[in-house]
N, C-alpha and C positions, 0 to 999 in steps of 0.2 A: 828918962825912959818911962814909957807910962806905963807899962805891965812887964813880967819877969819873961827873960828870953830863955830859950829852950830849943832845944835839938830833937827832932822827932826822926830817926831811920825812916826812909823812903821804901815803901813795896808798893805793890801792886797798887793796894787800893789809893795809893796818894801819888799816883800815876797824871790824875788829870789836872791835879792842882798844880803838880811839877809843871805839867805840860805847858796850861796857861802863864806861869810863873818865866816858863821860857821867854815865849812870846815878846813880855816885858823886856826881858834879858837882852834877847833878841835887836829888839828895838834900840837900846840904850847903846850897844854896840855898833849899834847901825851909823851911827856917828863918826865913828874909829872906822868902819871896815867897808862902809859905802853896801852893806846890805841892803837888799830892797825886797819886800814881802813879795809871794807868788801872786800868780793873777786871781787868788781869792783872799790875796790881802794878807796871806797868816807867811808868818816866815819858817823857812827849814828848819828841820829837829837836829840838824848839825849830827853831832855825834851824841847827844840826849839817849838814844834807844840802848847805847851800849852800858850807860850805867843800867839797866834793868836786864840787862840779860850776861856781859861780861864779869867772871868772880874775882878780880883784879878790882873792883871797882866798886862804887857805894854812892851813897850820898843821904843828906838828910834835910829836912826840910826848916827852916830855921823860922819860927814862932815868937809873936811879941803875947802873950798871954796862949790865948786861942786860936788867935789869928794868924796865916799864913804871911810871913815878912820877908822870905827870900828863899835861898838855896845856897848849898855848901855840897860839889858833887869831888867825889875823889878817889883818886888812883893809886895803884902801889908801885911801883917801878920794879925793874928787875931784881936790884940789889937791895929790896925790902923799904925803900924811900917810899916815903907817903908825899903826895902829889896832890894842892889845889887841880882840878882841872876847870873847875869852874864854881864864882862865887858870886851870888848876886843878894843884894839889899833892894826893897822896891824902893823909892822915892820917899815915900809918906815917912820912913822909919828912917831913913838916912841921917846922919850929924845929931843921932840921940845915943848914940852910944850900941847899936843893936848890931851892926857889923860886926863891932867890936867885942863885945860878949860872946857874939857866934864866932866867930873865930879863935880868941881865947879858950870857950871850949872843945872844941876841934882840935886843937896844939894839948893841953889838958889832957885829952881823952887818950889819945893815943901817943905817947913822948916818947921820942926818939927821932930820927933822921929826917926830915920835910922840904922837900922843894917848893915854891911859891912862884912860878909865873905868872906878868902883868904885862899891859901895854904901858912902854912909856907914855903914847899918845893917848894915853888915859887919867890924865891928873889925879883923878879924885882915887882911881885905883892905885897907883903910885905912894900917892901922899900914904893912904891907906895901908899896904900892905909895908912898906917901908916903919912906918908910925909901929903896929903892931910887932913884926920882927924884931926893930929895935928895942922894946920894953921887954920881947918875951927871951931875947938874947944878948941884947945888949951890944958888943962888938964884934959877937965870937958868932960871924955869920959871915958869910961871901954873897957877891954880887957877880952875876956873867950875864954878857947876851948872847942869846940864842935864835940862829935861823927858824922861820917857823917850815916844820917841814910841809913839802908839795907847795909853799905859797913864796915864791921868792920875792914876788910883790908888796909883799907885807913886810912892815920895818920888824926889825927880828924882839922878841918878846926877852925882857929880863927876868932872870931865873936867881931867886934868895935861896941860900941854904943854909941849915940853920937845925940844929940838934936842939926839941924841947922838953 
């Protein structure tokens, strides 16, 4: 890891760097989900706008020194479960361990009840959150799949739970 990772809370002002930070997101998923950017090339905000305005919801910007290296956006469920909704690493930072630190501190921060949705048809996110959950839990975790809702198209996404 060439500089210490860090969590920065997402507001207002760290709106555009989230934004562009999508983008990438966006892209990488485009793989898995056969997205294709609009006719000015930039892909939909998805559901992005609701972490800044829904209080269910949060997210932080995940930093290799100073620099912006991904995102970690998240939800609360109704029975007080905390919820990945969305986690990205950019590239440059990936297999140095920055995923991994950002997420350990995210389980760290807030311990107690967490769901973890993935695309199986996402390797690297699979290996990933699977690799993480087992260290942070050990065996005392469950595995389910889950339809995605509205997209019956979509192979159903695996849901880890798991008390940290």
């Amino acid at each position: 890891m060439p500089a210490p990772v860090s969590l920065q809370p997402i507001g207002d002002d760290q709106r555009p760097v989230l934004e562009s930070l999508w983008q990438l997101y966006r892209h990488d998923l485009s793989e898995f989900r056969g997205y294709l950017p609009d006719q000015h090339g930039r892909y939909g905000p998805g559901g992005l706008p609701r972490y800044f305005t829904d209080p269910g919801r949060s997210g932080d910007l995940i930093r290799v020194g100073a620099d912006p290296a991904g995102f970690a956006l998240l939800c609360t469920l109704p029975d007080g479960t905390r919820m990945v909704g969305e986690f990205f690493v950019v590239r440059a930072a990936r297999r140095q361990r920055v995923g991994y630190a950002a997420a350990r501190q995210l389980l760290d921060r807030h311990p107690g009840p967490w769901a973890i949705p993935f695309q199986e048809e996402n390797p690297g996110a699979a290996r990933f959150w699977r690799r993480v959950v087992g260290e942070v839990a050990g065996t005392a975790y469950r595995e389910e799949r889950r339809p995605v809702p509205g997209k019956p198209e979509i192979p159903p996404d695996v849901w880890l739970f798991l008390t940290a």
